[in-house]
C-alpha positions in Angstrom: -3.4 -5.3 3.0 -6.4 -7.5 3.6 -8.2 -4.4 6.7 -11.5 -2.9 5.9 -12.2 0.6 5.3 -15.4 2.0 6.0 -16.5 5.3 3.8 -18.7 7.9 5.0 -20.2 10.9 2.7 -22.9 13.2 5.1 -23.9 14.7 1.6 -25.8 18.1 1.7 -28.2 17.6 4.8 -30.8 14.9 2.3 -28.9 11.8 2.1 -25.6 10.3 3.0 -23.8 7.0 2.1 -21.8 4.5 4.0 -20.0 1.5 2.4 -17.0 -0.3 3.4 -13.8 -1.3 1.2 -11.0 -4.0 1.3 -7.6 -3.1 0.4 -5.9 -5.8 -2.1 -3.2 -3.2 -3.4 -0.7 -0.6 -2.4 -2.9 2.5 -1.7 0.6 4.3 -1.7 -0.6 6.2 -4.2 -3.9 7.7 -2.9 -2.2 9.0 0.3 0.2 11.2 -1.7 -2.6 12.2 -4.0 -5.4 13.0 -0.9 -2.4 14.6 1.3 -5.0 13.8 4.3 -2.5 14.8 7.2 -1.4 18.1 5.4 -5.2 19.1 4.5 -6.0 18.3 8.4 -3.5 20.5 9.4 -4.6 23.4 7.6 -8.1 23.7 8.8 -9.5 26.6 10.6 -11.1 26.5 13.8 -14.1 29.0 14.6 -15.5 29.7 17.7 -19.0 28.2 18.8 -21.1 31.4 18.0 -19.8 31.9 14.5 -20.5 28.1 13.5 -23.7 28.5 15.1 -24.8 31.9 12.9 -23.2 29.2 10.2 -25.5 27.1 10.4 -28.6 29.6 11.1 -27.9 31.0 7.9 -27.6 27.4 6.4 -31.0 26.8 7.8 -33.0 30.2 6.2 -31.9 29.4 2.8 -33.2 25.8 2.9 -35.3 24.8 0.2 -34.9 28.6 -1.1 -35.0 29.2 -4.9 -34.2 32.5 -6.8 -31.5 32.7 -3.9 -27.2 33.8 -4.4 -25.3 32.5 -1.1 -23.6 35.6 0.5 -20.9 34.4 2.9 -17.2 34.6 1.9 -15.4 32.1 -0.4 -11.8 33.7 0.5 -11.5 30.5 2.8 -11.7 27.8 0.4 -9.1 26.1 -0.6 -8.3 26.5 -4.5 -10.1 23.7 -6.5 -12.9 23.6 -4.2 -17.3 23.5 -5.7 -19.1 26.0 -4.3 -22.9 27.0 -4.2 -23.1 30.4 -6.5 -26.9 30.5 -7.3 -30.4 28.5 -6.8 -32.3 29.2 -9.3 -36.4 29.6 -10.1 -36.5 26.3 -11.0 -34.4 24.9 -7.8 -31.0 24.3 -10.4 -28.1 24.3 -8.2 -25.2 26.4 -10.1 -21.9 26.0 -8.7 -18.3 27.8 -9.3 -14.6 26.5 -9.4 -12.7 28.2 -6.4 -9.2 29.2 -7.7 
C-alpha cells in the first residue's frame, strides 16, 4: 500500500505513454486476473536472426495500405488482437485469436 507504480505502453512504433499509479487498495485481485508470472513463463525465445527478419518485415509494411500481414498467428496466445488487413483507405482491421 502507499508504493508507486510506473506504467509503460511502447504502442505500435508512433507513440507510447508513461504514467505512474499509487496503490490505496488490495490489488489481490489484478494479480490473479493478469497471471503476470505464468504468462512470463510461457514466452518463446527466438534466436537473433529470426527477430531480426521480424522486424525487417515489420519495417517493409510500414505505412503500407491495401496490405494482409503474412506471418503465422499459431503462436498467439487465445484472446490475443491481431493485424488481419490495412486497407485502401489506411483502416486497420483486426481479428480475435482463439
Amino acid at each position: 500500500m502507499g508504493k508507486r507504480i510506473v506504467l509503460f505502453s511502447y504502442g505500435s512504433g508512433l507513440a507510447a505513454t508513461m504514467f505512474s499509479i499509487r496503490v490505496k487498495g488490495s490489488v489481490d485481485d489484478i494479480v490473479k486476473k493478469a497471471n503476470i508470472l505464468n504468462r512470463l513463463a510461457k514466452r518463446t525465445a527466438v534466436p537473433a536472426e529470426e527477430y531480426i527478419s521480424t522486424m525487417k518485415l515489420r519495417e517493409s509494411s510500414f505505412n503500407k495500405h491495401t496490405y494482409k500481414p503474412t506471418a503465422s498467428t499459431s503462436h498467439l496466445a487465445s484472446g490475443t488482437y491481431y493485424l488481419t488487413e490495412v486497407s485502401a483507405q489506411y483502416q486497420r482491421l483486426y481479428t480475435l485469436h482463439n
